[in-house]
PLY file of the C-alpha trace (Angstrom):
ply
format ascii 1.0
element vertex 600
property float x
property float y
property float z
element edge 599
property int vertex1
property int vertex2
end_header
78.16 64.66 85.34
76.45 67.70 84.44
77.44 70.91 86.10
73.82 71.80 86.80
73.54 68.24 88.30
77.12 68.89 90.37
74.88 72.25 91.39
72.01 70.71 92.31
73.63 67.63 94.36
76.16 70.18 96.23
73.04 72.80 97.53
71.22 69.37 98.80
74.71 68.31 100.53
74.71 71.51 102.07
70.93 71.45 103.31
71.29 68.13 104.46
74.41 68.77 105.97
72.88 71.45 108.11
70.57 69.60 109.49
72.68 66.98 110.91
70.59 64.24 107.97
74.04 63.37 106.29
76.08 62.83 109.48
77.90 59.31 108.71
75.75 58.80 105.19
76.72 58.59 101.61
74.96 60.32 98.93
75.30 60.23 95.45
78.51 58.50 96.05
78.69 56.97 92.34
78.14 60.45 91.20
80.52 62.29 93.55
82.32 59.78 95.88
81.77 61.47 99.13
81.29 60.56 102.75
80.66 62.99 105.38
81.06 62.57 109.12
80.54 65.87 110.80
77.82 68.52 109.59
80.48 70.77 110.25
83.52 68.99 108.15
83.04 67.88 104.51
86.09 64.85 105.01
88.17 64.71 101.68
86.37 67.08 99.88
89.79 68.44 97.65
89.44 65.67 95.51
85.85 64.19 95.89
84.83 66.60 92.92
86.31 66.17 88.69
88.16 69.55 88.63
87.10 70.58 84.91
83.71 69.27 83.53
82.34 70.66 81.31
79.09 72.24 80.99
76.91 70.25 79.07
73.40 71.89 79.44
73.20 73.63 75.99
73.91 70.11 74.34
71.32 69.08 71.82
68.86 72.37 72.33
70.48 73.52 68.86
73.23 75.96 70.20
76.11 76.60 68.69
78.19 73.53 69.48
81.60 75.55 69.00
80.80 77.67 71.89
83.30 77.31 74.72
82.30 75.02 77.61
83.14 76.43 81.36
84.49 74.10 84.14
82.68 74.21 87.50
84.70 76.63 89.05
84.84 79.19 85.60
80.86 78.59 85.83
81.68 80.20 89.57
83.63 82.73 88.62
80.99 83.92 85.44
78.73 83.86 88.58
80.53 86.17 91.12
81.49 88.40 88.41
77.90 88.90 87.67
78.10 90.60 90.88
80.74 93.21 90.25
79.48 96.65 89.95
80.50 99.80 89.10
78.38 102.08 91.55
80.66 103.94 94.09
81.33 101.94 96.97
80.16 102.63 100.82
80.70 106.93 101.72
78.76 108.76 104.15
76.14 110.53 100.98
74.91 106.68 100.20
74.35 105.67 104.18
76.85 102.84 103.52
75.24 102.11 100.51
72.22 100.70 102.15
74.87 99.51 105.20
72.26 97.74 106.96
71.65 95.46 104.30
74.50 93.21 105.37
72.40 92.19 108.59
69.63 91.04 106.35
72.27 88.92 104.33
73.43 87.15 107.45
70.00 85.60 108.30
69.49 84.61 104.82
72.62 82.43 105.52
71.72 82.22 108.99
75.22 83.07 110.18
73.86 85.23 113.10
74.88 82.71 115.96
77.95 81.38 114.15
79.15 85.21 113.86
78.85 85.47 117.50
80.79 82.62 118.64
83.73 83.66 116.21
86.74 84.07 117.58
87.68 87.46 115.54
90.63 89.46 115.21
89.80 92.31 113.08
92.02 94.77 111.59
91.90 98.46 109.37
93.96 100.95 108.42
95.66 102.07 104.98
98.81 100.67 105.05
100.27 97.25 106.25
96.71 96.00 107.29
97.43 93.16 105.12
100.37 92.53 106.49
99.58 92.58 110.33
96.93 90.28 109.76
99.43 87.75 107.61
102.03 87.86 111.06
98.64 87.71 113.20
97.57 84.17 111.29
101.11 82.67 111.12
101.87 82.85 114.52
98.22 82.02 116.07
98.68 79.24 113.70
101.93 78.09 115.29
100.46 78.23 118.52
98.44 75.40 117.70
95.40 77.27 116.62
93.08 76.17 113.46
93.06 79.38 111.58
90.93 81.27 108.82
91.91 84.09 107.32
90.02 86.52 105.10
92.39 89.31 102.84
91.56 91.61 99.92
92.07 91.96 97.18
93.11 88.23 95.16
96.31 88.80 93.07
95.56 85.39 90.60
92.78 83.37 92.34
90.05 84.47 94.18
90.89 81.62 96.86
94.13 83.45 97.66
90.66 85.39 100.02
90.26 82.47 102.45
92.91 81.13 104.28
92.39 77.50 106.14
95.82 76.70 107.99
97.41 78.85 105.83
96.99 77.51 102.51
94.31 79.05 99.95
90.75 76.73 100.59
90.95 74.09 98.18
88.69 74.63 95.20
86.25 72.18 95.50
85.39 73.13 99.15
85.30 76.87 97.65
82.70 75.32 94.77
80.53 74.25 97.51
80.17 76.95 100.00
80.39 79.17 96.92
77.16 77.60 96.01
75.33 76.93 98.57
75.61 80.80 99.35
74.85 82.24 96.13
72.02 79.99 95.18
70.51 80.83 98.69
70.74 84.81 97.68
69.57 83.86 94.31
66.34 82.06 95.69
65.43 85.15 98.60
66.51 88.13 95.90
64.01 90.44 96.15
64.23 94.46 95.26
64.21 95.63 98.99
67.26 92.82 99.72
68.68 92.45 95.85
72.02 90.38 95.32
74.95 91.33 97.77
77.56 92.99 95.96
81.20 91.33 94.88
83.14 92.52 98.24
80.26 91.78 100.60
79.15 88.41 98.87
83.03 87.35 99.51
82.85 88.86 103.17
79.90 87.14 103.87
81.44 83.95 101.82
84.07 84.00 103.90
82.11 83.94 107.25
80.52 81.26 105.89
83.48 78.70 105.22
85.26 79.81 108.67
82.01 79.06 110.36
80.98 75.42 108.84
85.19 74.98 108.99
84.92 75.53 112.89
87.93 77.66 112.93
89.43 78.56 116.54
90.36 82.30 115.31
89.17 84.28 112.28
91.58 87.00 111.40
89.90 89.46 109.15
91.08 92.50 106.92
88.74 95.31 106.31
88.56 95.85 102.95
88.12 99.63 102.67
87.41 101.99 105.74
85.63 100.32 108.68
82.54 101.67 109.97
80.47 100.47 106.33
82.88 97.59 105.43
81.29 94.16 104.85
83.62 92.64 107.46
82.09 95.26 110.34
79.00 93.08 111.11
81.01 91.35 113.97
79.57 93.26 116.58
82.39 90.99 119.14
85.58 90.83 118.28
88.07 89.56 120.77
90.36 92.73 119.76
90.85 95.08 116.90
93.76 96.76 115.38
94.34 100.12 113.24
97.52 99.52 111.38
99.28 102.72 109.88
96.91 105.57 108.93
98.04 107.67 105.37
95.85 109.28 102.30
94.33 106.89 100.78
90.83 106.07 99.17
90.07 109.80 100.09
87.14 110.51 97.43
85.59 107.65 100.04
86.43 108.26 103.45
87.58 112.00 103.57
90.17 114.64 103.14
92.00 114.55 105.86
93.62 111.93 108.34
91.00 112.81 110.91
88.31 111.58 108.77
90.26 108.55 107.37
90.71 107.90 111.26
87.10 108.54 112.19
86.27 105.59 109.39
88.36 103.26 109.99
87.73 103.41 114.37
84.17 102.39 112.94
85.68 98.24 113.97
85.81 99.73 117.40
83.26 98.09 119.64
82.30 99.06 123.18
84.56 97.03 125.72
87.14 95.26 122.72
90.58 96.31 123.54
92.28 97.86 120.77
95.41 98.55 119.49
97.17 101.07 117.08
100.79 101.85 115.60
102.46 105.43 116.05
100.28 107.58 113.78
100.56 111.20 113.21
98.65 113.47 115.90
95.87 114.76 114.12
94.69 110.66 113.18
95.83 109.65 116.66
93.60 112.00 117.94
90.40 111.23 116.37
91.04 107.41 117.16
91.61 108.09 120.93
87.94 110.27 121.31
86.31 107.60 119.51
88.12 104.49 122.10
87.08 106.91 124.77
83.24 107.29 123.39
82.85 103.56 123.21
84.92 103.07 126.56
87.67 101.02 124.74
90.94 100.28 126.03
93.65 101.67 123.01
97.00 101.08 123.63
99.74 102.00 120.96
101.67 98.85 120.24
105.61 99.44 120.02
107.61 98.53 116.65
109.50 94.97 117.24
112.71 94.81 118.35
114.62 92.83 115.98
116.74 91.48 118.48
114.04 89.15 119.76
114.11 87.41 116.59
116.80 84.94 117.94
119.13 86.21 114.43
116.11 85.20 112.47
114.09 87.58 109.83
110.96 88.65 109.48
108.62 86.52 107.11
107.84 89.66 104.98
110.62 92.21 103.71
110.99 95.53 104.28
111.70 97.83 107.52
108.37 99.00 108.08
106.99 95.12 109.12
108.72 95.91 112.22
105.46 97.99 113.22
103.71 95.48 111.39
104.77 92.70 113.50
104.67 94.82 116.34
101.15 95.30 115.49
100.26 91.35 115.39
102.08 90.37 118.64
100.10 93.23 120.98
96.75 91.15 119.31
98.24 87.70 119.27
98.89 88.37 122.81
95.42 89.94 123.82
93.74 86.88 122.04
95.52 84.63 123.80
94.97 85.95 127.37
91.23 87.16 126.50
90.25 83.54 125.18
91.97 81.85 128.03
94.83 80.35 126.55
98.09 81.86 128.36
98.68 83.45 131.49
102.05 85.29 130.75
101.48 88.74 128.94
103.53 89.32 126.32
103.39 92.82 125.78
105.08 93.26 129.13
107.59 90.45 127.81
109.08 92.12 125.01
112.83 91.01 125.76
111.66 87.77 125.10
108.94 85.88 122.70
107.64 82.36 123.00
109.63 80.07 119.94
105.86 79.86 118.79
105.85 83.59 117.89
109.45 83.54 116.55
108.36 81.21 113.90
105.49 82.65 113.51
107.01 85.89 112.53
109.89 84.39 110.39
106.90 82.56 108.10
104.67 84.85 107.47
103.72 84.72 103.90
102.22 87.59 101.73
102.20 88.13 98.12
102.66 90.98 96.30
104.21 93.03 99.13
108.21 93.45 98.55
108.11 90.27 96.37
110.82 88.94 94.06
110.32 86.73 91.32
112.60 85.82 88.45
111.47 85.76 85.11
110.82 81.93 84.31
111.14 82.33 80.69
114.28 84.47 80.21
116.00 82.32 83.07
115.51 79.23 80.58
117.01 80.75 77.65
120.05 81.87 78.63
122.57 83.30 81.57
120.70 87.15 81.45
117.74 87.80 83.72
114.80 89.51 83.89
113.96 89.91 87.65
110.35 91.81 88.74
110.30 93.06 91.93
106.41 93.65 92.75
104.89 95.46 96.02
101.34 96.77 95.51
102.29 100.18 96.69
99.36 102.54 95.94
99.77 105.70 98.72
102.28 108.31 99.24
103.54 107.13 101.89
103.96 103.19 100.79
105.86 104.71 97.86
108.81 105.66 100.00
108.85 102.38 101.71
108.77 100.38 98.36
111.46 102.52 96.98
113.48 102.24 99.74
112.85 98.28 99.46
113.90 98.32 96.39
116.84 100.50 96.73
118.67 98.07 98.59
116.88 94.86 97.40
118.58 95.46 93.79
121.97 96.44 95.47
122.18 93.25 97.27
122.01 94.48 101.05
119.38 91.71 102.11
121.17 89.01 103.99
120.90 85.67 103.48
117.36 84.27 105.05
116.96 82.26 107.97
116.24 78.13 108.14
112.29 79.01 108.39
112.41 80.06 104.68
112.68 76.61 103.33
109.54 75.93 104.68
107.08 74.62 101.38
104.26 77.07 102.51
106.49 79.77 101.15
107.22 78.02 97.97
103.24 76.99 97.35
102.39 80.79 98.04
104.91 82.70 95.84
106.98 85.43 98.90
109.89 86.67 98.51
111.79 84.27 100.50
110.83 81.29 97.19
112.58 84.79 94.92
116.10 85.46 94.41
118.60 85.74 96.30
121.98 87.53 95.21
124.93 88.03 97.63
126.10 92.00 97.22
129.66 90.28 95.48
127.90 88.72 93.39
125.44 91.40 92.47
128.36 93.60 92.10
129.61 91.00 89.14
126.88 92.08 86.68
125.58 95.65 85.41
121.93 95.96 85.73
119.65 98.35 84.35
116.32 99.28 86.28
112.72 99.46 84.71
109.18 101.17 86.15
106.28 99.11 85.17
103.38 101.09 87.06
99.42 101.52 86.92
97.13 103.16 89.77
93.63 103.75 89.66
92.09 107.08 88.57
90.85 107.89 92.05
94.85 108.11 93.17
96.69 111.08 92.47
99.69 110.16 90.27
100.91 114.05 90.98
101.93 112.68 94.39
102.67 109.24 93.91
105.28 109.14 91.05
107.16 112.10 92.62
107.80 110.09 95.71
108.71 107.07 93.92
110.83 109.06 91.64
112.71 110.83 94.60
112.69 107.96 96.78
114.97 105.83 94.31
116.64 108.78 93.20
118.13 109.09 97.00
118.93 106.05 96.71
121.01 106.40 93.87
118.36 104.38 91.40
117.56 105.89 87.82
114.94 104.17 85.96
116.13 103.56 82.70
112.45 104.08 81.07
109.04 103.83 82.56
106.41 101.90 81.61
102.73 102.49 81.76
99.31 100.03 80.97
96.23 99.96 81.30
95.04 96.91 84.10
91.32 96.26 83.04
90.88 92.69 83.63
90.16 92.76 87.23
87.32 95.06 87.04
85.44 92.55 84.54
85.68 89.15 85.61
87.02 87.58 88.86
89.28 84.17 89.34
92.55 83.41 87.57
90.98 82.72 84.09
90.43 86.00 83.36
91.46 86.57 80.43
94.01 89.28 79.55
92.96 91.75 77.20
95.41 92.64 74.23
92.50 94.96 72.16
94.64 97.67 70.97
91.39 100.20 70.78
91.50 100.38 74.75
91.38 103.64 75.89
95.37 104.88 77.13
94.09 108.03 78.23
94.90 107.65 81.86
98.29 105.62 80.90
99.28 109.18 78.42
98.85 110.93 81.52
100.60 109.18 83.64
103.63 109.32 81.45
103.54 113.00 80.44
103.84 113.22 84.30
107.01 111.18 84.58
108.39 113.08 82.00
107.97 116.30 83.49
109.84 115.14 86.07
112.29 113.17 84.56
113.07 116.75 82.66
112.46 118.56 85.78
115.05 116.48 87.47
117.32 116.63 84.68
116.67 120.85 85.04
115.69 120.53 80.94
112.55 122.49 79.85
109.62 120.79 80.86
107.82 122.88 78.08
109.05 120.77 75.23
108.60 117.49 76.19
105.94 116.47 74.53
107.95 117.13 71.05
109.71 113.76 72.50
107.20 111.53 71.91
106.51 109.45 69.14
104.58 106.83 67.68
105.60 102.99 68.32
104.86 101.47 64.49
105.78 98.04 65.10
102.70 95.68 64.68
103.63 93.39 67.72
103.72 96.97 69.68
100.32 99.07 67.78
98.99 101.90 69.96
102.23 102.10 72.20
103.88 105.35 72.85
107.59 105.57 73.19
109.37 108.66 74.83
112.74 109.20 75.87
112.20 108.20 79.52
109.16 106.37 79.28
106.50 104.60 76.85
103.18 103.45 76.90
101.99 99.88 75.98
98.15 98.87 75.03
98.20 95.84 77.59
100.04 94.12 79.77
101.58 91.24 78.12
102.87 93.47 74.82
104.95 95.40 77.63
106.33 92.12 79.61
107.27 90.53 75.58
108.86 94.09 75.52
110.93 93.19 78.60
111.50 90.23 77.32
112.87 91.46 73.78
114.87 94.34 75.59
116.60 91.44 77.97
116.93 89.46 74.96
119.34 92.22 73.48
120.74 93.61 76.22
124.64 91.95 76.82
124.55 93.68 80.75
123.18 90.54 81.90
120.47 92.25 84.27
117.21 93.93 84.04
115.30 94.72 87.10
111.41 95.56 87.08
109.95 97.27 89.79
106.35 96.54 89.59
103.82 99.07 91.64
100.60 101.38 91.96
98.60 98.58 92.19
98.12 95.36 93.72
95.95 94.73 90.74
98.71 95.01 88.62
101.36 93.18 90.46
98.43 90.11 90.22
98.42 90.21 86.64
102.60 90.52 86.06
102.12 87.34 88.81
99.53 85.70 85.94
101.63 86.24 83.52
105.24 85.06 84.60
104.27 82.18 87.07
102.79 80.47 83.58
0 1
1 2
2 3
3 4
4 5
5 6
6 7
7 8
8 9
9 10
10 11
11 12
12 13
13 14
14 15
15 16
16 17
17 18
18 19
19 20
20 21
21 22
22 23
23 24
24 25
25 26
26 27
27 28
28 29
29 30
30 31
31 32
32 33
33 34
34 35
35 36
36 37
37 38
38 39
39 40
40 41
41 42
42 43
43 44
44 45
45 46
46 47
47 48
48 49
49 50
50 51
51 52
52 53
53 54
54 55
55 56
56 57
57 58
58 59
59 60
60 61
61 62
62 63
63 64
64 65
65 66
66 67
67 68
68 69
69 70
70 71
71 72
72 73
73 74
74 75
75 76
76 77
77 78
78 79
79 80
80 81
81 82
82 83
83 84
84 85
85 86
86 87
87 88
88 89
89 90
90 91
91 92
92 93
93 94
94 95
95 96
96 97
97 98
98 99
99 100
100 101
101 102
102 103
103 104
104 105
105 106
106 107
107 108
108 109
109 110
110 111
111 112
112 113
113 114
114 115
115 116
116 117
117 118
118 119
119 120
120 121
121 122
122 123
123 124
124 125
125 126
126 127
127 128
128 129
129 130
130 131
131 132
132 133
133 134
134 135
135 136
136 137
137 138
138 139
139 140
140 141
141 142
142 143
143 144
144 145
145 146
146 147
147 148
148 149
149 150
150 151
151 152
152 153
153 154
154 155
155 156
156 157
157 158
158 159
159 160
160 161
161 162
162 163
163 164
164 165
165 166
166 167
167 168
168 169
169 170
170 171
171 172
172 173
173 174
174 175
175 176
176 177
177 178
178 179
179 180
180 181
181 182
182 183
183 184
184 185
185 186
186 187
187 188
188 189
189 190
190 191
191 192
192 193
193 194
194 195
195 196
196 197
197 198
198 199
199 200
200 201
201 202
202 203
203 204
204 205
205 206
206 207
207 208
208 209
209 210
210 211
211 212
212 213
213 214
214 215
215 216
216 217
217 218
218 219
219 220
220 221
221 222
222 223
223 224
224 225
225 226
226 227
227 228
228 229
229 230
230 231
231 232
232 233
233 234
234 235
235 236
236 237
237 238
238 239
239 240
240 241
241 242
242 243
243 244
244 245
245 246
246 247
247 248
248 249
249 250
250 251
251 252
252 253
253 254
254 255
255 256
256 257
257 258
258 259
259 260
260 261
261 262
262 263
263 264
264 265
265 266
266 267
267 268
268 269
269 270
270 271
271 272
272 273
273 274
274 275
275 276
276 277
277 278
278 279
279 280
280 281
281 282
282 283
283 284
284 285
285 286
286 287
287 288
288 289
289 290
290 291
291 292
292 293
293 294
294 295
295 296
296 297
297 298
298 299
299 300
300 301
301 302
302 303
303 304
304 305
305 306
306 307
307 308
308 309
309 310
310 311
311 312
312 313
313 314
314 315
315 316
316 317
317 318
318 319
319 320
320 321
321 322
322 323
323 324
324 325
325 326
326 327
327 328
328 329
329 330
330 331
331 332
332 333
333 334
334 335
335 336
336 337
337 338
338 339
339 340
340 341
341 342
342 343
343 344
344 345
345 346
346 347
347 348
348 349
349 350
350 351
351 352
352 353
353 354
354 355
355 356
356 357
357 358
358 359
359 360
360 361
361 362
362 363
363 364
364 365
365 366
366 367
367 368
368 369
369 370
370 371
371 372
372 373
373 374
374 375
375 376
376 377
377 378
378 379
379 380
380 381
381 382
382 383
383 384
384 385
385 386
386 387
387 388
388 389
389 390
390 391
391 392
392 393
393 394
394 395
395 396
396 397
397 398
398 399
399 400
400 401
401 402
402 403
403 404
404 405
405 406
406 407
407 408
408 409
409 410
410 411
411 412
412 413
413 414
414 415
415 416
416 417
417 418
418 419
419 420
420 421
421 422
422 423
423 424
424 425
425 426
426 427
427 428
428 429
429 430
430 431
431 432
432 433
433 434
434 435
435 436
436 437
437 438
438 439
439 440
440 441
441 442
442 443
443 444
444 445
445 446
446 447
447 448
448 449
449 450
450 451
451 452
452 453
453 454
454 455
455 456
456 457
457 458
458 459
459 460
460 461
461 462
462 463
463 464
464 465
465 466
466 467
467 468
468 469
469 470
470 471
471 472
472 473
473 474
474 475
475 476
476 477
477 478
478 479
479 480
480 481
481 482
482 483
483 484
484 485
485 486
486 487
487 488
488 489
489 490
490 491
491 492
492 493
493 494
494 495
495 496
496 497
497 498
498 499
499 500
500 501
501 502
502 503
503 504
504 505
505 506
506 507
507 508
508 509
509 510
510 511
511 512
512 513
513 514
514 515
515 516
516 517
517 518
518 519
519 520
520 521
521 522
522 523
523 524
524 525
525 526
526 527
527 528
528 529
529 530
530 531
531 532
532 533
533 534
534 535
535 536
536 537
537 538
538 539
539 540
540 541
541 542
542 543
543 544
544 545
545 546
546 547
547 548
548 549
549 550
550 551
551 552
552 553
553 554
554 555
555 556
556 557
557 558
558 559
559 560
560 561
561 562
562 563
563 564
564 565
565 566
566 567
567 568
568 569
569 570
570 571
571 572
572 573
573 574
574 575
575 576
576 577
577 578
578 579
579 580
580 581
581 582
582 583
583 584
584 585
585 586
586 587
587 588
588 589
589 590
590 591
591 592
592 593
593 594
594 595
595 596
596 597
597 598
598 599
């Protein structure tokens, strides 16, 4: 079957479908084998569709026949990366760059009604958003609830965005709402309503499957700010959350935490309950006048009291999920009450949660946040490890918590993790509960030596971010042996798990050279050496297999990603300690492509 054909037959499904004309029919069924009962349900779509055909339209028109055929879902991805731009994203100068567009983009795919009747918990803030929406979906979930949940960005696969149940949509279901989306903006593209961008062709992607999926709740992240994010044209949710508010995406939503605030209360709707963590006055301020303007009800939802856990753990690592989970039981609980579905409230019940919410909490799956993975390849060779702890850290603030995470993740004071853990959801999905786990005796059995591997974007300020990192660990009593800087491109050019990594040793290491003549300042500056003369310490890396890397005393610089994990690799190779330990941060980006690379 061609993949134009596969196209073409999937778009008429989808019409049909919608119509109610394909309730109980076949089509095409020697050409794609399906059978659909509800316009709403496509029944055993994951494997109605050949995963990798190849696309055959150039065949006989003369092209070159060595050129490299794309399955239907790379043909996807070459699609949605067509949409990736590099304009600035929404800020108050561009009106939301053209904000109101969105509205025009939900007739198109005449989601207006479906949007209505969603049953949405929707959630902001800088840091642990994620995460509070990962605890919200587990435990709605194990309440009984069909779930969808929508989460930015993808580490490997841009399914890893839409969450059915709690497993990543399958890909041929993606293929076909993928589809029948873009070839409807493709057909009613005009210049007053052009393409939708990457985030806000997702966004509205993703209201699309939870829609023709009939989810009971959609849980949705905002993807950056609030008042212009793609995600905000759910003018009813059933309650909204502000997770922990910090400096972060600043050249976009302001300078200061009353302006972050101000952006992010933008998912406040008149009437919605609400509901915040402790946050500093000046953001808590801003976020109470604008609850007040719209005459919402905030309440500030109290960290969770680990006790409650029946001598369980939380799903996701790290002390600061206690807020987080705090977070998602104050909107589990309004859900539940608001839709009808309990009568005891459990905010006043905090002694004491429901075995539901318990579970709930202890499964929660998340990747790249205080993650553990060992290093498949060095584990086969021999007894020494290579071990990459990865948490997509990119603020101030989150750089404290990650080093303190790691602090006491590498000394062995995590305890053993509950029953929940063997659960296979956590082994499909990659958390830290499917990592390693070493008893502190045992850990105390082998030296280890600690490695940075770290990338942010340009808009961050590495002046604050590797300084708390640095002094973090350093309280901790964690030196990193040498830092490790590269460049994370692919992301920004092509979208899905394909991507290819690029090893061109003419990339530009500008940003990466600055980055490390900042860690060396204050690797010297700790040290109380001469910052002055560090840049005599650097010198040119010769070695073919390593062209265009810097080496320094405390640090070096690598052209791309995989020349620096084969430098891992060779260092763990020759080191007789037994135990190397990467901390991988500044950037979820980056902790997807160390995932890409070691999960092979």
């Amino acid at each position: 079957m061609q993949t134009d054909n596969l196209k073409s037959i999937l778009k008429i499904i989808f019409e049909e479908v919608n119509n109610g004309s394909l309730i109980g029919t076949k089509y095409h069924e020697k050409e794609v084998g399906l059978r659909f009962t509800s316009p709403s349900h496509i029944s055993g779509f994951c494997s109605c569709i050949p995963q990798s055909q190849p696309n055959m339209s150039q065949a006989g028109e003369g092209k070159d026949d060595t050129k490299t055929t794309l399955s239907p879902y790379e043909e996807a991805m070459e699609a949605l990366s067509s949409l990736i731009t590099k304009r600035s994203r929404a800020d108050k100068s561009n009106k939301g760059d053209k904000y109101e567009l969105l509205f025009d983009y939900v007739k198109i795919l005449e989601l207006e009604e479906p949007i209505k009747q969603m049953k949405v918990v929707h959630v902001a803030g800088t840091k642990g958003k994620g995460s509070t929406c990962a605890f919200t979906e587990s435990i709605l979930r194990n309440c009984g609830f069909h779930t969808g949940l929508f989460t930015s960005p993808h580490l490997i696969d841009v399914r890893e965005r839409f969450r059915l149940n709690g497993m990543d949509i399958c890909e041929e279901k993606f293929l076909a709402y993928f589809w029948w989306c873009f070839d409807r903006f493709k057909e009613r593209a005009t210049d007053e309503v052009p393409m939708p961008t990457y985030f806000r062709f997702l966004a509205l992607l993703a209201f699309k499957i939870f829609a023709a999926e009939q989810v009971d709740v959609a849980i949705l992240e905002v993807g950056l700010g609030g008042k212009y994010d793609a995600t905000n044209v759910v003018e009813n949710p059933v309650v909204c959350g502000i997770s922990s508010l910090g400096y972060d995406h600043m050249e976009i939503l302001g300078n200061t935490l009353g302006q972050i605030a101000g952006e992010k209360a933008g998912i406040f709707k008149r009437g919605v309950p609400a509901f915040t963590v402790p946050q500093p006055d000046e953001a808590m301020l801003v976020l109470e006048e604008k609850a007040s303007e719209l005459d919402v009800h905030l309440e500030v939802a109290a960290p969770l009291d680990a006790s409650v856990l029946s001598g369980l753990h939380l799903g996701l690592e790290g002390e600061h999920q206690y807020i987080n989970a705090g977070l998602a039981i104050a909107l589990c609980s309004t859900w539940l009450q608001i839709t009808g579905h309990v009568e005891i409230n459990y905010l006043n019940e905090m002694t004491h949660l429901p075995e539901q919410f318990v579970k709930g909490l202890a499964t929660a799956a998340l990747q790249g946040r205080a993650q553990i993975v060992p290093d498949q390849l060095i584990e086969s060779e021999s007894s020494r490890e290579l071990v990459f702890y990865l948490d997509g850290a990119h603020s101030p603030e989150s750089m404290d918590v990650c080093a303190k995470w790691f602090s006491l993740a590498i000394k062995g004071d995590y305890k053993q993790h509950n029953s929940y853990t063997s659960n296979p959801e956590h082994k499909e999905f990659g958390t830290s509960h499917d990592s390693l786990e070493i008893g502190h005796h045992e850990a105390s059995q082998k030296s280890s030596t600690q490695f940075l591997l770290f990338n942010c974007m340009s808009v961050r300020d590495p002046e604050l971010l590797l300084p708390r990192l640095m002094r973090a660990c350093a309280s901790h009593g964690v030196h990193f042996q040498k830092a490790l800087f590269v460049p994370n491109v692919s992301v920004y050019y092509k979208a899905g798990a394909s991507a290819s990594m690029p090893t061109d040793t003419q990339v530009d290491l500008a940003w990466q050279f600055t980055l490390q003549r900042i860690w060396e300042n204050l690797v010297h500056g700790e040290k109380g050496n001469d910052v002055k003369n560090t840049d005599h310490t650097y010198e040119e890396v010769t070695d073919d297999a390593e062209k265009g890397a810097r080496s320094c005393e405390n640090s070096q610089v690598f052209p791309s990603l995989p020349v620096a994990i084969n430098w891992l690799r060779d260092t763990v190779r020759k080191n007789r300690s037994g135990r190397s330990q990467v901390l991988v941060t500044g950037s979820l980006h980056l902790v997807g492509d160390v995932l890409k690379l070691i999960k092979k």
